[in-house]
N, C-alpha and C positions, 0 to 999 in steps of 0.2 A: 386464488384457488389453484390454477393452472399452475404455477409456476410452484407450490407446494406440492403438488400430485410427480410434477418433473423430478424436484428435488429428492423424492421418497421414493420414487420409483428407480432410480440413477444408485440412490444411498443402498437399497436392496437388492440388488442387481451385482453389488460392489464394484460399479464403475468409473474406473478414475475422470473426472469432470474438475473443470474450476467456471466459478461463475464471475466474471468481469466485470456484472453489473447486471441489475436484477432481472431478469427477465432472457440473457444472454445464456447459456450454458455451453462452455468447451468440454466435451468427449470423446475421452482417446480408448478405442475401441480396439484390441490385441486381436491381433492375427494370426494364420500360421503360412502364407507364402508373403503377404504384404504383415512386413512385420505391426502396425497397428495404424491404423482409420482413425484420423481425425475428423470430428462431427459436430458442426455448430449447429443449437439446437435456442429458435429464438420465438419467443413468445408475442407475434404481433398482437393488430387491435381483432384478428377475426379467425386467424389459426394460426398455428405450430409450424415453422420452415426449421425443414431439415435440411442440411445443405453440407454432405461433405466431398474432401478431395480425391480424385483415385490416383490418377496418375498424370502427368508434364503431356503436351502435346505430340502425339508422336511424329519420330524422325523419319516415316516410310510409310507405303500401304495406307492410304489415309482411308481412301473409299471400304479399303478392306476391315477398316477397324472400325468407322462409320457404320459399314451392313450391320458388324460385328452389335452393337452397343442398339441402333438400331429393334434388331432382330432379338434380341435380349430383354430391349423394355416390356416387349409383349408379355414377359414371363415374373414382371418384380411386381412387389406389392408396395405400394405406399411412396413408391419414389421412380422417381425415372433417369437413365444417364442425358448429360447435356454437357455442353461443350463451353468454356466463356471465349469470349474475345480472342486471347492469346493460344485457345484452340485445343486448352488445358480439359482435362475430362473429370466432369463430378459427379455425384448423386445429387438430386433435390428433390422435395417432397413437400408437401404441405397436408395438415390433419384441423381440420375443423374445431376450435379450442370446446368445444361441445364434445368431440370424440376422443379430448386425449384423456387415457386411462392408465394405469399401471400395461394392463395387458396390450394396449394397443400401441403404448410405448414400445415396451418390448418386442412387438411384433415389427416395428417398422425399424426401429436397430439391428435388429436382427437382420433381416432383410440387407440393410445398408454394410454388415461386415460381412453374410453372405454374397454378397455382389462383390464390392471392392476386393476383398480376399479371394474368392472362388477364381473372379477372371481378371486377376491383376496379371499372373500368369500367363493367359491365352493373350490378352492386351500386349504383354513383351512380345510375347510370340509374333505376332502380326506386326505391331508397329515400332520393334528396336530387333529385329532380326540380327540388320548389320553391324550394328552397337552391339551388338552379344557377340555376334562373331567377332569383331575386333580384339573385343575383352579379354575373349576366352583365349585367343592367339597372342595378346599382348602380354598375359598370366602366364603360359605356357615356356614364353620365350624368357620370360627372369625366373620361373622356377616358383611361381608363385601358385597357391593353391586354386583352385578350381572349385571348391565344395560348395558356394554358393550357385555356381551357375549351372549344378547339376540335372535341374529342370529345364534345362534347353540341352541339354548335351545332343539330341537330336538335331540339332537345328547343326553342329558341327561336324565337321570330317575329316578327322586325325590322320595324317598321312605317318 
């Protein structure tokens, strides 16, 4: 039943998904600063794990990104940030296979491309400061465009 509610709820939604094997479902969820959230969406024996990727470990400011992610959770619904092993940053969740609904689907993807997309942004900002600057000085020096890194331009200072 579960894994039919997912499959119709995903189909209406029109979001791109593939199912690897029954109960698995892969969802690439489109963004507008994190060009699109992939989200593994898996039907155990007692709820729903939601579980996607945000962003690689970052290179600086750990404790700063930590507060960051932290101080954040306080504010998501249905999922929380976590960090695995390699230090890599994700969403995760789990829904009661008794609560999962069209609507309460919705409400917890939603959530997961508001978070990942909202502060993939802030996330650079803190934790690849010096990686941006590098870029944007390494760009500068071949004559190469800038246009994506426009959302940091603050973080540089063009002499």
């Amino acid at each position: 039943m579960t894994v039919s509610v997912i499959r119709s709820a995903l189909d209406e939604r029109g979001l791109d998904y593939e199912e690897p094997e029954p109960g698995r479902f892969f969802v690439t969820l489109p963004g507008t600063h994190k060009q699109r959230t992939n989200c593994w969406l898996v039907v155990g024996r007692h709820a729903l794990l939601v579980e996607a990727f945000v962003c690689r470990r970052p290179d600086e400011a750990f404790e700063d990104v930590y507060r960051f992610l932290l101080r954040r959770n306080a504010k998501l619904y249905g999922v929380h940030y976590t960090i695995d092993q390699a230090g890599d940053i994700h969403l995760i969740g789990r829904i009661g296979l008794h609560a999962v609904t069209p609507d309460e689907l919705d409400r917890v993807l939603g959530q997961v491309l508001e978070a990942a997309d909202g502060d993939f942004d802030t996330l650079l900002e803190i934790g690849f400061a010096g990686a941006i600057r590098r870029e944007w000085a390494w760009r500068v020096s071949r004559g190469e465009s800038v246009a994506n890194l426009q959302a940091f331009r603050h973080l540089v200072t063009e002499s």
